[in-house]
TORSE-300107 format. One record per residue (C-alpha): residue in three letters; x, y, z. Coordinates in Angstrom, 2 decimals, always signed. Example, Ala and Ser with C-alpha at 12.3 -4.5 7.8 and 13.67 -1.06 7.14 Angstrom:
2
ala,+12.30,-4.50,+7.80
ser,+13.67,-1.06,+7.14
***
This chain:
262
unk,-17.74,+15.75,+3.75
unk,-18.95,+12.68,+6.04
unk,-16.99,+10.52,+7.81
unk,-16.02,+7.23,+5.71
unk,-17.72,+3.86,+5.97
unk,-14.47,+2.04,+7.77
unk,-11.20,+2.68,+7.70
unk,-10.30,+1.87,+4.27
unk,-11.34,+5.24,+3.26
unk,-9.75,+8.55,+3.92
unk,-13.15,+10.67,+3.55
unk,-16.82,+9.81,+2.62
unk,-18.75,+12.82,+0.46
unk,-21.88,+13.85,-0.65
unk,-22.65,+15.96,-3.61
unk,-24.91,+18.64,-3.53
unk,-26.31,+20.60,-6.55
unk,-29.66,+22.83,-6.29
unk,-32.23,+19.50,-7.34
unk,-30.94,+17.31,-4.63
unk,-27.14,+15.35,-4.55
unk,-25.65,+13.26,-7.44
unk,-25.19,+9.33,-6.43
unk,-21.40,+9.88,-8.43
unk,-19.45,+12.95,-9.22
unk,-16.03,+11.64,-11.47
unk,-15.26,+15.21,-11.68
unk,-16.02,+16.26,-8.35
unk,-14.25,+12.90,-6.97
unk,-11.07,+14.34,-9.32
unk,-11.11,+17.59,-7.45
unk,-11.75,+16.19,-4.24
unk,-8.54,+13.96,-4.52
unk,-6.58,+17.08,-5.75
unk,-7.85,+18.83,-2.74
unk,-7.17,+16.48,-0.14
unk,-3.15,+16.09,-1.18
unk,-2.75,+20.13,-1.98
unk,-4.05,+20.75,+1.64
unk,-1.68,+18.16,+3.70
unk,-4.84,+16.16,+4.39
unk,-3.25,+13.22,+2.93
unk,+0.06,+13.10,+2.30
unk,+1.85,+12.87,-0.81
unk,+5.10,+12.79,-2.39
unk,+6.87,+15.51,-4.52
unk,+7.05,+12.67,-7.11
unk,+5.09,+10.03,-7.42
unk,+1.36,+9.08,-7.23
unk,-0.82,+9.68,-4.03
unk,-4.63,+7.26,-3.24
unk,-7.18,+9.10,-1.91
unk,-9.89,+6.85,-1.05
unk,-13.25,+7.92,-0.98
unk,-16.58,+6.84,+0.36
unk,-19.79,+8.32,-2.05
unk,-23.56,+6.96,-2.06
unk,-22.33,+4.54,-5.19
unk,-19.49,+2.73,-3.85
unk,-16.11,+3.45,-2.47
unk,-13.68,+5.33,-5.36
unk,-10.29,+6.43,-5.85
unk,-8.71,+9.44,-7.13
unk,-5.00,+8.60,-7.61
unk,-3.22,+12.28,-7.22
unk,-0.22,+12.52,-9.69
unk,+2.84,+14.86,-8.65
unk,+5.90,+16.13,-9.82
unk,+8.37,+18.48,-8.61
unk,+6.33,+18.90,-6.05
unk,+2.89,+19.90,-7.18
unk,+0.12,+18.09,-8.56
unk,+0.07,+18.07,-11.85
unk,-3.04,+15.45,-12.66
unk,-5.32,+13.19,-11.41
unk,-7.03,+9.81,-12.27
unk,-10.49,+8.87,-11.28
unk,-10.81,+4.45,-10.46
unk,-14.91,+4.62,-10.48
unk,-17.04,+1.62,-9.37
unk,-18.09,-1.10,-12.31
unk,-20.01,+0.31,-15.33
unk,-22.58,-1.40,-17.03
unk,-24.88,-1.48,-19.99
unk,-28.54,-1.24,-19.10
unk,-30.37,-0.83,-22.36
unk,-29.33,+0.14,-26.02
unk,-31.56,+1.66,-28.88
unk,-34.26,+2.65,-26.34
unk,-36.44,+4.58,-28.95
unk,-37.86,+8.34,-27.17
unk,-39.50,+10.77,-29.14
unk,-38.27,+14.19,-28.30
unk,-39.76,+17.93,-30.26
unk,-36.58,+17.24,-32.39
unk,-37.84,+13.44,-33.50
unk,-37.07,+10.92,-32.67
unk,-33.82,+9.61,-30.68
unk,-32.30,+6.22,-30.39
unk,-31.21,+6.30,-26.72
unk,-28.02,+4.07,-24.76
unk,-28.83,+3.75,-21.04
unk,-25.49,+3.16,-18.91
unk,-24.77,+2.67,-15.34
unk,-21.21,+3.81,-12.76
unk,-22.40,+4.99,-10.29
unk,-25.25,+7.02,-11.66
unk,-27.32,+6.81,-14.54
unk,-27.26,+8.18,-17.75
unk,-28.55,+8.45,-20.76
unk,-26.59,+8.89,-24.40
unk,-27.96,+10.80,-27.10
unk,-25.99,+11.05,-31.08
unk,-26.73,+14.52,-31.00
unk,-26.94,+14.96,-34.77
unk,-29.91,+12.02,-35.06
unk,-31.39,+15.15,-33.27
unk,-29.96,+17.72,-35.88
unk,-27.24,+19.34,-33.84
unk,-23.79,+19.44,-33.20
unk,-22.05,+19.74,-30.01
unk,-21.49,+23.34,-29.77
unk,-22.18,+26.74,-27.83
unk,-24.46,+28.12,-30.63
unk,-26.30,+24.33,-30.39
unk,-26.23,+24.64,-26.46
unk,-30.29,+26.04,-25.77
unk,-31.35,+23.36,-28.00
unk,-29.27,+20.82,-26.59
unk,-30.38,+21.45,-22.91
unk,-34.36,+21.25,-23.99
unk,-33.05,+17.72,-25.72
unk,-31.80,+16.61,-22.55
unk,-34.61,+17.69,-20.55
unk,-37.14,+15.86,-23.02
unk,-35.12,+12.94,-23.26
unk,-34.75,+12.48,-18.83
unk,-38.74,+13.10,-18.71
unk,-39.12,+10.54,-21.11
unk,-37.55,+7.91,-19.49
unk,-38.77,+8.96,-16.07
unk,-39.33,+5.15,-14.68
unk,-38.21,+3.23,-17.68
unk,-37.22,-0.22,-16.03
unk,-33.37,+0.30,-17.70
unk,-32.64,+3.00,-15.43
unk,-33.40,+0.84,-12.27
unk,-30.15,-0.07,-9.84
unk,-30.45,-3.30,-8.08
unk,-29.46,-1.89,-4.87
unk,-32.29,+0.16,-5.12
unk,-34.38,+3.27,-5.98
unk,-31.99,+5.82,-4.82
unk,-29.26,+4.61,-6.94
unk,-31.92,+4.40,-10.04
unk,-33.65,+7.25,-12.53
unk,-31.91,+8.80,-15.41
unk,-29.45,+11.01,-13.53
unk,-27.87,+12.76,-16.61
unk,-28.23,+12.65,-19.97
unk,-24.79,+12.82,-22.80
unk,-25.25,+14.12,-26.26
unk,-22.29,+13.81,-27.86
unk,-20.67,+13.69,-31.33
unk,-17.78,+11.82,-33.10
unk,-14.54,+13.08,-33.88
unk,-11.88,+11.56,-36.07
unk,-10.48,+8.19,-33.79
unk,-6.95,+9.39,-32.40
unk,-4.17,+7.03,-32.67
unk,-5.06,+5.94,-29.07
unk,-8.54,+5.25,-29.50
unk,-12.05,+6.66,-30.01
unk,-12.66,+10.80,-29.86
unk,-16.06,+12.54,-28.77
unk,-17.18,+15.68,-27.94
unk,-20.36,+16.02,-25.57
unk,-22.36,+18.23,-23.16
unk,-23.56,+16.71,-20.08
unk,-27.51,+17.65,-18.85
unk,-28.77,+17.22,-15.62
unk,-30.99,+18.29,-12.69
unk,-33.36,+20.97,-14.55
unk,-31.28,+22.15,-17.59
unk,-28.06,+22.75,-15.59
unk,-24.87,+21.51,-18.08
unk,-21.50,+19.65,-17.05
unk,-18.38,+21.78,-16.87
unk,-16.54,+18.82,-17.70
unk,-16.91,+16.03,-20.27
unk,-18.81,+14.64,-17.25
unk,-16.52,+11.80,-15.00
unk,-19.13,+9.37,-14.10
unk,-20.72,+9.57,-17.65
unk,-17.39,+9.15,-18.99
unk,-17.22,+6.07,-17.80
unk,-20.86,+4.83,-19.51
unk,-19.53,+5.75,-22.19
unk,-16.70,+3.15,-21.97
unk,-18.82,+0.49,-21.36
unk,-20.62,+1.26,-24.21
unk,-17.98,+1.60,-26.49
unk,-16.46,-1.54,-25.15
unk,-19.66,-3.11,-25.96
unk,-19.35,-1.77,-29.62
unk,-16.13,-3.35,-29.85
unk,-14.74,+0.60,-30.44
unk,-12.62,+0.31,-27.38
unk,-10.08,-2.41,-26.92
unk,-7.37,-3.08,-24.55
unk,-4.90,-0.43,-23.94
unk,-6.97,+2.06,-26.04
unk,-8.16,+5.29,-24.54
unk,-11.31,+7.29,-25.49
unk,-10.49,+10.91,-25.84
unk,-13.86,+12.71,-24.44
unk,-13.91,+16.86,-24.73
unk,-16.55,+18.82,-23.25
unk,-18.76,+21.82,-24.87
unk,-16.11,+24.04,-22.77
unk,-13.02,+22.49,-24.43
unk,-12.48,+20.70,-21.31
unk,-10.57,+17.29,-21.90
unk,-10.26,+13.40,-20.48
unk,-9.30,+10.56,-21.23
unk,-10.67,+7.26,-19.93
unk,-10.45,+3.36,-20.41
unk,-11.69,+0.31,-20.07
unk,-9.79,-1.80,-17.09
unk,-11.10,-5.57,-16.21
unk,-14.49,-6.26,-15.02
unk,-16.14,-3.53,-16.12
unk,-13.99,-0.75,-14.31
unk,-12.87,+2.55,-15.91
unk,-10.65,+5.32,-15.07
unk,-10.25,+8.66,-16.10
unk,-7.76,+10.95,-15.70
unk,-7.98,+15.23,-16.34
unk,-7.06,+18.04,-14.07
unk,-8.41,+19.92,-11.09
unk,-7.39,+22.97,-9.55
unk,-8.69,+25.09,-5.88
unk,-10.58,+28.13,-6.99
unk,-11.30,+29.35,-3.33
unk,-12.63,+28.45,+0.41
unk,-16.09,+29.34,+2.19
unk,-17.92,+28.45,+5.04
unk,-21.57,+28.86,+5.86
unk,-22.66,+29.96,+9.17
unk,-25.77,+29.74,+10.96
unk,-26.98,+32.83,+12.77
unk,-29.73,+31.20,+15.89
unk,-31.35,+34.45,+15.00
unk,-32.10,+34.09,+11.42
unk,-35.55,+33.33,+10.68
unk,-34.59,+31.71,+7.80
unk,-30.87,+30.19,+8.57
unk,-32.35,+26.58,+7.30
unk,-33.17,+27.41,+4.44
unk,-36.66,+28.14,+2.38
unk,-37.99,+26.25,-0.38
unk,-40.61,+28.00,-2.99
***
């Protein structure tokens, strides 16, 4: 945590994984939200819906806590605007070759059909899947669709989706995917920030109209559902829960209390 940028947020964030920090994290925005009403640090109501405002390197987001009889029982994720950066970028991967959707909110990513790769979204599919991913972020390592305007830290493929269709629900589109980043490392989630390039690009595709909702599962079985709101904003609701509390110390005795890097 980091203090916010003015007082219109409660908390600024970064996100930290082992290749660096993410620009966006939907789901870790989600569970941030949950976290900040479950421990009193903003305050909520026993029923109703609770805005937690926060600050991350993309923009300023909200997680909008929803209770009832007095616990939290869901949250929904207001990201900043998504857009389309590039569709049918052609990248040859060891599978063939891939037609490739390049999306921005708040990070980039990149979206894969996984079976014009031959595979289906599924554990048995996952090794292959992760090399696809890998291939297909080296590939389009400076590619001018993955630039931000705001600049180069906001730019580069930062994940990449390979997903599948399921049958349309009555609500709207259904997919399944699995979410690479960083060096092979998979989303636990159907990926928040992704989630939301994939609205824009179904909304593009005319698959996802007003009022409809895109049903997106993960390769765990995890489950959200997002939509399109005006001006190229989404949201996307699922579920986050506290698994535990740690703290890191510093000893000024440890040689090596900073850190190494090999």
């Amino acid at each position: 945590m980091v203090p916010a940028d003015d007082d219109g947020a409660h908390f600024g964030v970064l996100f930290w994984h082992k290749d660096g920090y993410s620009t966006a994290c939907g789901h870790g925005t989600m569970a941030l939200g949950v976290w900040a009403v479950d421990t009193g640090r903003v305050a909520a109501p026993d029923d109703g819906d609770a805005p937690v405002r926060i600050d991350v390197p993309s923009g300023r987001v909200t997680a909008t806590v929803h209770r009832g009889g007095g616990r939290t029982t869901g949250v929904t994720f207001r990201n900043v605007r998504a857009r389309v950066g590039a569709r049918k970028v052609p990248v040859a991967t060891s599978l063939g070759l891939a037609d490739v959707d390049i999306a921005h909110a708040g990070a980039c990513y990149a979206s894969v059909r996984a079976r014009d790769l031959g595979l289906d979204v599924s554990l048995a599919a996952l090794p292959a899947l992760v090399r696809a991913g890998q291939e297909v972020r080296a590939a389009l390592a400076g590619h001018p669709a993955t630039w931000h305007p705001d600049g180069p830290l906001l730019s580069g493929v930062y994940g990449v989706i390979l997903y599948e269709e399921l049958p349309d629900t009555p609500f709207g589109p259904h997919q399944r995917n699995v979410t690479v980043f960083a060096d092979g490392q998979i989303d636990r989630s159907p990926c928040g920030s992704g989630t939301s390039t994939r609205l824009a690009l179904l909304a593009e595709d005319g698959r996802l109209g007003q009022g409809e909702d895109l049903l997106h599962e993960s390769v765990t079985g995890t489950v959200f559902t997002g939509r399109m709101l005006d001006g190229g904003v989404t949201e996307v609701t699922g579920t986050a829960y506290r698994t535990g509390e740690h703290a890191f110390v510093v000893d000024p005795h440890d040689a090596l209390g900073a850190g190494f890097l090999l």
